[in-house]
N, C-alpha and C positions, 0 to 999 in steps of 0.2 A: 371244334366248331370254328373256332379263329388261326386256322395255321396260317393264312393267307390272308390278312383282314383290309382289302380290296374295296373298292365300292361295288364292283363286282361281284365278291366274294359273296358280300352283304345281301346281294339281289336275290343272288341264286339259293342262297338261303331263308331269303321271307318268302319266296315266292314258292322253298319247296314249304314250308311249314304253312301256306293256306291251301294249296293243295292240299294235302294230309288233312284239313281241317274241312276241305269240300267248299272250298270259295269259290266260284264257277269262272269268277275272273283276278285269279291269284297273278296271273300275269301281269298285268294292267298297275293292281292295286300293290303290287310286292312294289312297283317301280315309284307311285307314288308315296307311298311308304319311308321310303330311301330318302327320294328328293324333302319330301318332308324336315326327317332328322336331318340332313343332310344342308337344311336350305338351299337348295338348288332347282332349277325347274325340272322337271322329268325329264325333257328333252336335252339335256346335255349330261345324263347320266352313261349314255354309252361312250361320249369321246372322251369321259373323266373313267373310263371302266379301273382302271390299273393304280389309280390314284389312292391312297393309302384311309385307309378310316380308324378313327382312333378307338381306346378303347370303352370309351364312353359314349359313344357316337352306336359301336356297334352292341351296346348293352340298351341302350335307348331303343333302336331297333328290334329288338328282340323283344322288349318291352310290350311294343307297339302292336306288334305281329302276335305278340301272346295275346294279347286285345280281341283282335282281329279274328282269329283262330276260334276266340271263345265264343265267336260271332257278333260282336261288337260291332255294331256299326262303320262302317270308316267315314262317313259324315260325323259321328258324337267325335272319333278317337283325335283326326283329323283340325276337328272344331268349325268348318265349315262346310257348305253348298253353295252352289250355282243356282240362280230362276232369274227369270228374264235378263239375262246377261250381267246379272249381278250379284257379286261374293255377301253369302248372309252366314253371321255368325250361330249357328246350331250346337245345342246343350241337349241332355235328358229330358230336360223342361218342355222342351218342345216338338214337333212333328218334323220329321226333316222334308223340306221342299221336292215336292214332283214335279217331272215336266207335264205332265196334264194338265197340273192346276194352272199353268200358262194359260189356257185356255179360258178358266175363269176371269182373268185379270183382262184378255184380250174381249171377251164378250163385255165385261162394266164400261173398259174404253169405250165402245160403240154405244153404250145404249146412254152416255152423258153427253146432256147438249153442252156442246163448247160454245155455245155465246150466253154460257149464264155462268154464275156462280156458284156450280152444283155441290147438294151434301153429301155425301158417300159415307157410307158406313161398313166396318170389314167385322165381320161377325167370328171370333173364334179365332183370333189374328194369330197367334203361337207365336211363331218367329218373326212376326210382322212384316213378310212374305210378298204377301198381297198387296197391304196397305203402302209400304213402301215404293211396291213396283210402279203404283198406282199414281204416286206424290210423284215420283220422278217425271211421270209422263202428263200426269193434268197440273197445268199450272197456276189455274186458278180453283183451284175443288180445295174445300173446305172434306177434311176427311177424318172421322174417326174411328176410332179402332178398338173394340172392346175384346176381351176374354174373359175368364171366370179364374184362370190361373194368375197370382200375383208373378210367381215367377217367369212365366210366359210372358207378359206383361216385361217384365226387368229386358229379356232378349229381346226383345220388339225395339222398345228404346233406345238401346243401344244400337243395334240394325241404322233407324233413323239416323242416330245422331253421325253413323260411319258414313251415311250416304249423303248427308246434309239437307235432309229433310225434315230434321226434328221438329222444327217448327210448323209444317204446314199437317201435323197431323196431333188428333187428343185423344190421350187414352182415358181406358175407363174398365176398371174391373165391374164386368156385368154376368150373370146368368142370362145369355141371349140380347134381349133388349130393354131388359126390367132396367137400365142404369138409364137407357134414352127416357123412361117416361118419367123418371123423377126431374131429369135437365128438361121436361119443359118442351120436349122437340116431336112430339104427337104432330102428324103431317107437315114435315117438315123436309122428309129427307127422298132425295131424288133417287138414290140407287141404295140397296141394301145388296151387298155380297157375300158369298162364306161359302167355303169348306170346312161344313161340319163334321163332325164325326158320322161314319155310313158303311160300319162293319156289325154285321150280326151278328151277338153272341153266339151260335151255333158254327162259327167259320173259326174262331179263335182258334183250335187244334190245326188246323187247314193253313198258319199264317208264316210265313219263311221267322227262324228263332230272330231275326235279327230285328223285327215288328211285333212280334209277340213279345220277348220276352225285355227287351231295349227301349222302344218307344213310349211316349207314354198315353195310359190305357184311356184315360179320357179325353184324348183328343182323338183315339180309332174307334170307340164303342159306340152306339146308339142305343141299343138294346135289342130286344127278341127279332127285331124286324130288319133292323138297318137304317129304319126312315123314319125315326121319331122326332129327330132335331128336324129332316124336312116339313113333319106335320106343324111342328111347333112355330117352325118360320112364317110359313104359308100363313097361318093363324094371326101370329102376334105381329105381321110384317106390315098389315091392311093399316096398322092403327098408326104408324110411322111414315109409311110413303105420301108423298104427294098426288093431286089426281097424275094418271101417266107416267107416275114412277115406278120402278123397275125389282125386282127381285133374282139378283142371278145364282142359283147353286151348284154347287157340282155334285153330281151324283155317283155311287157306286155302278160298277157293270150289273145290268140286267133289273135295274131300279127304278127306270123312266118312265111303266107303264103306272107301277104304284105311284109314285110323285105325279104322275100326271093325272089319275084318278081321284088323289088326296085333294089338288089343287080344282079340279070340277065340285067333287063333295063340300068343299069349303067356300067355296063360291068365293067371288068380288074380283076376278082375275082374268084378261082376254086369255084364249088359249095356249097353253103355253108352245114355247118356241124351244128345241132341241138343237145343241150343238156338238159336233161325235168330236175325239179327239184325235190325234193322228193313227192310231190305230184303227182308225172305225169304230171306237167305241163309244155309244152314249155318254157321254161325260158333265156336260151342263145345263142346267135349264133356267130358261126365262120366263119370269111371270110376271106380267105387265095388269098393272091396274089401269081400270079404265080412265081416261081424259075428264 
């Protein structure tokens, strides 16, 4: 395995062992992988090809890629992701960041009036994702951030405090919004946002191992349907918002007709407003309580 222990040597070797494992971008990921253990950026791993790796560097690798292999995420193995052009520290604990959910955080921007003091609140923050991207950008929004995970909660914080936001944001371990109505903040709050969980147990078998079997389950699950934390929002959202405040969620593909059905049945909400993501796909909804 080490006749030649190369940085080279090293690549050709993670990247044959996720192949073998059915990584569909062994290529890509073998190279971060490397620069990784290697501290180095990606891009200077080809004019360092010949340069020597020692043997602790290339057991470390091996390590990493057995990881990898076992389908491990390379967001957990790694310890970060990327969302809205910012490095967030990602654990077990938490969902690791998609680019869709950009989408979310770009619809709550629009629907806060910037000449006030707005409340924002991030529903199910995990890696506090959202809530952050969100502090970075409004600079006057008072923003909180609950979840139901304390350890979710822990990476959130931490997130904040890497981006030097800690202070414009407060947490709150809640089931949903049950923790706002104890603080007192019943029509209070301008924008509620989340990405809830919005996977139906019937799809579980259906889910790539590295979501299924890695992520955690209560931050994917909703139950029989998919869209029970939407119902629940829609619901318990009326008693928080201000008049003409906002409700934005993200939804699952193929989810919008029920969410948008739940939101009629439940009443108290102008129609709701849909936004697709860059695929074309359904991805967010807005529900606007009335003025």
């Amino acid at each position: 395995m080490a006749e030649s222990k190369t940085i080279e040597a090293l690549t050709v070797w993670v990247r044959h062992a996720l192949e073998q494992a059915g990584v569909e971008t062994a290529a890509q990921e073998s190279r971060w992988l490397v620069a990784h253990v290697l501290e180095l950026e990606s891009h200077h791993l080809a004019s360092k090809a010949q340069e020597p790796v020692s043997a602790e560097q290339w057991a470390h690798a091996v390590s990493l890629a057995s990881r990898r292999a076992a389908r491990e995420p390379l967001q957990y193995i790694l310890g970060t992701q990327e969302f809205c052009g910012l490095e967030f520290q990602v654990s077990p604990a938490v969902l690791i960041p998609r680019p869709e959910t950009e989408v979310l955080v770009q619809e709550a921007v629009r629907a806060v009036d910037l000449d006030k003091e707005s409340v924002l609140v991030d529903v199910g923050t995990g890696s506090g994702c959202v809530a952050v991207a969100l502090a970075t950008i409004l600079g006057n929004a008072r923003i909180v951030a609950v979840d139901r995970s304390p350890q979710a909660l822990a990476v959130a914080r931490g997130n904040a405090e890497r981006h030097a936001v800690a202070e414009k944001i407060e947490w709150m371990e809640s089931d949903l919004l049950s923790a706002l109505r104890e603080q007192g903040m019943a029509g209070t709050v301008d924008i509620i946002v989340s990405n809830p969980p919005y996977i139906a147990e019937a799809d579980w078998a259906g889910l790539q191992p590295e979501v299924r079997e890695f992520e955690p389950r209560a931050a994917l699950f909703s139950g029989p349907t998919g869209t029970e934390f939407h119902e629940r929002l829609l619901r318990e959202s009326k008693e928080f918002l201000v008049p003409g405040g906002t409700l934005v969620m993200e939804i699952g593909q193929g989810q919008c007709a029920a969410v948008r059905q739940m939101a009629e049945r439940i009443g108290g909400y102008a129609p709701i407003r849909v936004v697709k993501d860059e695929a074309g796909i359904e991805r967010v909804v807005i529900a606007r309580r009335p003025d």
